[in-house]
N, C-alpha and C positions, 0 to 999 in steps of 0.2 A: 362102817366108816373108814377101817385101817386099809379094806382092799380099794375105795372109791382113792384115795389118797395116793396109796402103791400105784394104782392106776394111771394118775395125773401124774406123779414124777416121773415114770416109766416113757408116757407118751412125751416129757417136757424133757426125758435126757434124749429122744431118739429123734426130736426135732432140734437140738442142740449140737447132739455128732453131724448132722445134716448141716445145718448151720456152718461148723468149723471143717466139713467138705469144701461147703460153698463158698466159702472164703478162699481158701487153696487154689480151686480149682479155677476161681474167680483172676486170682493173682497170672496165674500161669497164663489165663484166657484175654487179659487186659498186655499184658507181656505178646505175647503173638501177633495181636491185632493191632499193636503201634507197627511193628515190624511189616505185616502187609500194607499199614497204609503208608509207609515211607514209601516202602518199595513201588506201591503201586500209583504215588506221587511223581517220585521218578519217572516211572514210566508214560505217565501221562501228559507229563510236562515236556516230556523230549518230541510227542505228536504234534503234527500240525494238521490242518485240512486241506484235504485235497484238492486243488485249484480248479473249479469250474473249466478254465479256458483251459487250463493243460489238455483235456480228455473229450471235449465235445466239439464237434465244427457245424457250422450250420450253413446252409446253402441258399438261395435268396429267399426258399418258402419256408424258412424258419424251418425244414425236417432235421434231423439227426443225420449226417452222413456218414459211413465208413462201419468198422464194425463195432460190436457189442464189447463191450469190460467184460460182464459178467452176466453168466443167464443164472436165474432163478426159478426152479421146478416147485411150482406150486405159489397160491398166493392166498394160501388161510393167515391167519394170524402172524405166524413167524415171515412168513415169504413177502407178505404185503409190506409188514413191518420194517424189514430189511429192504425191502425194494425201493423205499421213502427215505431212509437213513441215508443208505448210497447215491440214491440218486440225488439227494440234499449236497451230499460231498461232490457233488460234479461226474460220479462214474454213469455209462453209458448201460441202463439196465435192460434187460427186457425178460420176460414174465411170462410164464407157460403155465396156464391152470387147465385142468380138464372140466372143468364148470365153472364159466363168470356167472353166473347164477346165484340167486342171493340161498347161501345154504340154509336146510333144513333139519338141523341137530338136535341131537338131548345132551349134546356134552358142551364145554367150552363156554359156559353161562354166566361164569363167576371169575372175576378178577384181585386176586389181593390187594392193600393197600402197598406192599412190596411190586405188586406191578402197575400198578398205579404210578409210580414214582420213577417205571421205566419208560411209560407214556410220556413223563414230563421231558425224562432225559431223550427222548426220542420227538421229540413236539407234536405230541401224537396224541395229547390228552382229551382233544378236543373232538376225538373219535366216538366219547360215552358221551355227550352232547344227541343233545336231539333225536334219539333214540329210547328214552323214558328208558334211563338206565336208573336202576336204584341203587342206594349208598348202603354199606353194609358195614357197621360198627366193629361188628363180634361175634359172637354165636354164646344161645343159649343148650347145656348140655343135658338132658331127663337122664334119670334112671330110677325107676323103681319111685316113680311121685317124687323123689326130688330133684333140684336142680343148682345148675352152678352157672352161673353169668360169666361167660370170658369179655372182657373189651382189648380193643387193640391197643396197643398204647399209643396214639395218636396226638399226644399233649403237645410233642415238638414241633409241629408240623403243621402247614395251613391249614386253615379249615375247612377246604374244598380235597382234601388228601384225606382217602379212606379204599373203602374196597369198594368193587361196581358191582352188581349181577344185571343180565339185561339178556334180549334174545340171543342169541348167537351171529344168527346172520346179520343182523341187521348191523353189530359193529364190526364183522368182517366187510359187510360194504361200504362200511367208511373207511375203515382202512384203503382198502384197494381204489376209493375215486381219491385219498390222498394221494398215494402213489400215480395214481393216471393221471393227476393235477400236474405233475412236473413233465417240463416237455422233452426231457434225455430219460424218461421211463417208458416204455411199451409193455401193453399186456396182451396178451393174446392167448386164445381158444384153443387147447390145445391136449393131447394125448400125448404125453413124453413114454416110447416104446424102451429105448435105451440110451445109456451112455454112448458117445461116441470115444471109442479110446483107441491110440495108437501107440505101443510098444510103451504099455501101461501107465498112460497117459490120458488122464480124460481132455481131449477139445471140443467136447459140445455136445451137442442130442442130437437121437433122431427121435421124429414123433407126426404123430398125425394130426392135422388142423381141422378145425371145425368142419372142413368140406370131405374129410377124409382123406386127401392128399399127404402123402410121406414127405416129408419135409427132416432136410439136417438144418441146424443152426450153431456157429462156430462159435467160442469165447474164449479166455484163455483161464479163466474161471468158471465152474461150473458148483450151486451153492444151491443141494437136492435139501428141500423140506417139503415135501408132497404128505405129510401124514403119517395115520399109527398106521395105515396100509399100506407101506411104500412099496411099491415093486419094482424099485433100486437100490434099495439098502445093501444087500448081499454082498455087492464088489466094495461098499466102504463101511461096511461096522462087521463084526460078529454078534448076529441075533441071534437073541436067545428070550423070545415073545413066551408070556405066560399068561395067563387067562385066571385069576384064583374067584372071578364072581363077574355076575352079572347087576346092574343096575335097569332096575323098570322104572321106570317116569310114567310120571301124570302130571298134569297144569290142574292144580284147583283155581274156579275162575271166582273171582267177587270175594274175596277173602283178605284178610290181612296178617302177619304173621303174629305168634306170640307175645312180641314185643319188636314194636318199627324199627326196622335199621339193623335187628339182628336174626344171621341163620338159625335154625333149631335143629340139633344135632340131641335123637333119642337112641339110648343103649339101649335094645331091646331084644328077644330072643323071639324068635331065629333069627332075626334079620335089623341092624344098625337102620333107620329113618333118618333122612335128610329133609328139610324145609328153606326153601330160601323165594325171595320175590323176584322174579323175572320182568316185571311193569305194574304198573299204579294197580292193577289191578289183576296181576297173578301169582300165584306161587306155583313153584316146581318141587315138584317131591320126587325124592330117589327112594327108591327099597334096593338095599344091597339081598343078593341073592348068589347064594354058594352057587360055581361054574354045574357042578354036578346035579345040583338040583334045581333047575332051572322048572318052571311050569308052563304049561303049553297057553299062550294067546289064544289061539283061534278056538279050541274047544272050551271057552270057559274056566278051566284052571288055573290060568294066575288070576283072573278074579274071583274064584273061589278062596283061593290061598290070600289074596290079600284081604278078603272080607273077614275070613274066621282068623286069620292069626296076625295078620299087622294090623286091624282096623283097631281092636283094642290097646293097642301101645299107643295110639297116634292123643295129640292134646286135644282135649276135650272139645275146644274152641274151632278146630280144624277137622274134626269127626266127622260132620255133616257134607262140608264140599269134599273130605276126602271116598266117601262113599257114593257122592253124587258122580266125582271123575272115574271111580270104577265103573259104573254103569255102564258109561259110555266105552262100549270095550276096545272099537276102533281107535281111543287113542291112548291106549295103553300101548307101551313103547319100551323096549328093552334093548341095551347095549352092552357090549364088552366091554369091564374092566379090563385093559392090559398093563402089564409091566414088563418093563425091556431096560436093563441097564445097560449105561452108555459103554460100547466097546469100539471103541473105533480103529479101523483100517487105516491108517491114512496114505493117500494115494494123490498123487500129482496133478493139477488140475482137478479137483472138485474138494466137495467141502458137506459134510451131511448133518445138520441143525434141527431142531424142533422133535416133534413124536417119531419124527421117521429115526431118530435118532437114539432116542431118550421118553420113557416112557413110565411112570410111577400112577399107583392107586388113585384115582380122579377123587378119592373120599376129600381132601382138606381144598380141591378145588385150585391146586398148584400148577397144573402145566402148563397156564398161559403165563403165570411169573415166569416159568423157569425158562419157555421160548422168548420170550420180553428184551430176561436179562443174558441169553445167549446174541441174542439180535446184537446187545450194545454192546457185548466184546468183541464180536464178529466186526462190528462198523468202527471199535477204537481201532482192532489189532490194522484193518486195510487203510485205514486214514496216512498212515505216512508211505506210502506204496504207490510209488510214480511208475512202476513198470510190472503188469502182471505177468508177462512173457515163459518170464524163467520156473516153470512149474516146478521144478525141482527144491531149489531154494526156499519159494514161498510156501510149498507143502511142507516143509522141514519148520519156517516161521509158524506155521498156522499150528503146529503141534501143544503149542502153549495155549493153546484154546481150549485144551481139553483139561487144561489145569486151573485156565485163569475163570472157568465158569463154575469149579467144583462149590466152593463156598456156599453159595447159590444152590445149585441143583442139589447138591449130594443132601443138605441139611432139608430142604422140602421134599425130595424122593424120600430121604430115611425117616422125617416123620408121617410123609402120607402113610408109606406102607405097613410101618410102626404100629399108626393109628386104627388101619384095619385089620390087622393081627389081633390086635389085641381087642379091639372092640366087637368082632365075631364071635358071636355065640358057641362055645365049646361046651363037650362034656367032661374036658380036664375041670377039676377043682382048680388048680394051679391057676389058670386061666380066666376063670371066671375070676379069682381073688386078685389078680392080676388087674382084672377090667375095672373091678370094685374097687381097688386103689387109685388107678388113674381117676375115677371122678371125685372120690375122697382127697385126694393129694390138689385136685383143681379150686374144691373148695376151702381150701385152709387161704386161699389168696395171698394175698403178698406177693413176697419174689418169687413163688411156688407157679401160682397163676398168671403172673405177670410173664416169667421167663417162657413160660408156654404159647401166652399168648404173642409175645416178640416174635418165636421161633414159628407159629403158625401165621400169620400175617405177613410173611415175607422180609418184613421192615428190616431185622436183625438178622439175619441167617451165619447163624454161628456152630459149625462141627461141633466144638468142643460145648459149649451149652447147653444144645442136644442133649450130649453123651450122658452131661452131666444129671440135667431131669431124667433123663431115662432111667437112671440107678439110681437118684434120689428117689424115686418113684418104686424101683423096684424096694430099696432099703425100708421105707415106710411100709410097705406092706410085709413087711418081714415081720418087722417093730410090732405091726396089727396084731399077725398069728402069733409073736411069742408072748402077747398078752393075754390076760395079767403072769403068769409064771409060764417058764421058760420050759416045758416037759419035752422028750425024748422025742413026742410025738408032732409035737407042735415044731418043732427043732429041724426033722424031718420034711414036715410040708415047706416051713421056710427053706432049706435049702434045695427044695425041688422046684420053688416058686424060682429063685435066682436061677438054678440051670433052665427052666422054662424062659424067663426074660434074655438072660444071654441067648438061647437059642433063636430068638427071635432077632436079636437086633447086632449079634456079629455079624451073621453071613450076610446082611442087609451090608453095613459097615464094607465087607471084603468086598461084595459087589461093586460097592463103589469106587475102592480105589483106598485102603489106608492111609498109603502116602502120601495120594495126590488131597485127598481130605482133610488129613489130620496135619501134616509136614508139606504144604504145597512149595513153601521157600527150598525143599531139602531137592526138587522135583529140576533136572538143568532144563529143562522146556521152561518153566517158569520164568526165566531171562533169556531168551532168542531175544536177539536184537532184528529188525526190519535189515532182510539181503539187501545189500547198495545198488 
């Protein structure tokens, strides 16, 4: 009875020092974030929009005369995105994709309710329309037969705001007949070969059109989002592409999930499972799979390998179609996880957005938020820009782009790749006690689960937040091991658990940028005022 007792205070003082963290750290975080949004108050109120008639002329067949504002490489997600925003503000777009063809993906499936809310700000929403896109509440978490229910926290917000899942292509071609709806947009069929640059200048492309003909085309803006494969990144970021796993998909067909409206995210060994509904009638499954141990398609062995060691992890309710879309081995489908943190070059006359950019773990299903809401800083910062000419100037203006999106990306980059650190299968003990607190600490709910689920749904993307669950998270599993008494040995694991968490989630952190992350006000890009 004395140790069940000892037990409860121990656990009720180590949720208490937690508590009187989260207050502090609460204070400091509510203190910052008035500061950004004055600032970013200011700044938004000093924009105006760009005058249709300043920038477009038309000639008696209504075409577009003279030249382009700005060309855009590429027209997935971010490129269509942006091509609609712009060309909404009256600039003269035009659109260079190597396939108007409606894409054929396993990625790019899943939308936050955080990007959701950039559809709105982009009047874009109406893109998961008619498409039997499905609304996604939350995600439910397995481990070891039990489970922990996240919801979004969606309470403030309409009731048509949540997350999407849905094919892939089918809302990149809505996207893209938005953008070719307006008549100062053009898209076209195209292979962007190179930059066109002059005494390190870029003024435009050259590339090959759908007939094969080389063709230059001049802008005085050039705004590269071609993808995780760019093969122009090199003259405007420093890559540094990583590969740490592979995802294999399967569509189970005629099935429904766990529970409607939410993903199902299982801890499982070897390999993390993902579940979410792609249409009225499919779900998509991811198996994460270590880069180095990938199994071979064509001979049978990733269906070997999924049938004896992830078919038993999977819900019981989902066993049967998940065995049935093994069968079918032709569409078992595997792609590269990459991560690439943002380092950019910045260079005169051009501008490099989206994965060709910026690229983080696809596990919490972030990178169309974090292209979304690049899109609408990209279309606030040009909004009061009556002259793109002066490439010198507006590259020195655009540099605050790479500060004014951190909020945003840095907190979805550091907790995708957070996420799948720690949720892969190790033989560290550290590790594993690590993975076993994150779903313990999800289930105590509250501000625990709640703050989690803010930070993964996009809605709140707050650094310091982050930081803050991260080490709450690490501290409670400290709390675990030095239960019930505190031994030499127990003392030990905990302090190898904490150098284990730091080790994961500083260099994440320096990746990103400290200052521009934690201190973006301390950053002098942060206030570029628009060249006159």
């Amino acid at each position: 009875m004395f140790y069940i007792v000892l037990k409860l205070m121990a656990y009720q003082y180590i949720v208490g020092v937690g508590g009187v963290i989260a207050s502090l750290l609460g204070f400091v975080f509510l203190y910052y974030h008035s500061l950004v949004r004055g600032l970013k108050k200011t700044r938004t109120d000093s924009m105006e929009v760009f005058p249709m008639e300043n920038c477009v002329k038309k000639t008696g067949k209504g075409e577009v005369a003279g030249t382009t504002d700005i060309i855009i490489v590429g027209a997935g997600v971010a490129g269509a995105a942006l091509a609609y925003s712009l060309g909404k503000d009256g600039r003269r777009v035009r659109v260079i994709e190597r396939d108007l063809n409606e894409p054929d993906r396993i990625a790019g499936e899943g939308l936050l309710p955080g990007g959701y809310l950039k559809l709105i700000d982009l009047d874009l929403e109406d893109c998961v329309d008619d498409i039997d896109a499905q609304r996604i509440l939350g995600l439910i978490l397995y481990k070891d037969g039990k489970n922990a229910k996240i919801s979004f926290p969606l309470e403030k917000f309409q009731s048509h705001v949540a997350g999407r899942s849905f094919h892939n292509g089918r809302f990149v071609q809505r996207l893209r007949e938005k953008a070719a709806s307006l008549h100062n947009v053009s898209l076209e069929q195209g292979a962007v070969t190179s930059l066109l640059e002059e005494k390190g200048t870029v003024k435009g492309v050259h590339y090959k059109n759908k007939s094969g003909q080389e063709l230059t085309a001049y802008a005085p803006l050039t705004i590269v989002c071609d993808g995780g494969f760019s093969n122009l990144r090199r003259s405007l970021c420093y890559p540094k592409v990583e590969v740490p796993s592979y995802f294999v998909g399967l569509i189970l067909k005629n099935c429904k999930p766990p529970l409607a409206n939410f993903a199902a995210f299982i801890l499982a060994d070897p390999s993390p499972i993902l579940f979410y509904p792609i249409s009225s009638t499919e779900l998509r499954c991811f198996v994460d799979v270590p880069s180095q141990n990938v199994p071979s398609v064509s001979d049978g062995e990733m269906a070997h390998y999924l049938k004896t060691l992830v078919a038993p992890k999977v819900p019981p309710e989902l066993h049967s179609a998940f065995i049935s879309a093994i069968e079918k081995r032709n569409d078992i489908r595997t792609m590269q996880n990459r991560t690439m943190p943002a380092a950019p070059h910045p260079t005169p006359g051009a501008l490099l957005i989206g994965d060709a950019f910026n690229m983080r773990h696809p596990i919490t299903a972030g990178g169309m938020t974090v292209a979304l809401s690049d899109v609408v800083v990209v279309r606030d910062l040009l909004r009061p820009l009556h002259n793109l000419y002066d490439a010198s100037a507006i590259c020195k203006y655009l540099e605050s782009f790479y500060t004014l999106r951190k909020p945003t990306a840095s907190t979805i980059n550091t907790f995708a790749n957070t996420l799948h650190k720690v949720s892969s299968a190790s033989s560290d003990p550290a590790m594993e006690e690590m993975q076993q607190a994150c779903f313990n600490y999800l289930r105590l709910g509250g501000v625990f689960s709640n703050g989690l689920s803010a930070l993964i749904s996009g809605l709140y993307p707050r650094p310091l937040s982050l930081a803050f669950h991260f080490f709450a998270m690490a501290i409670f599993a400290v709390g675990r091991l030095l239960l019930p008494f505190p031994s030499p040995k127990r003392m030990w694991s905990g302090t190898k658990l904490i150098w284990v968490a730091s080790g994961i989630f500083f260099p994440l952190i320096k990746s990103e940028g400290v200052r521009q992350m934690f201190f973006p006000l301390t950053v002098p890009a942060y206030y570029r005022a628009p060249p006159l």
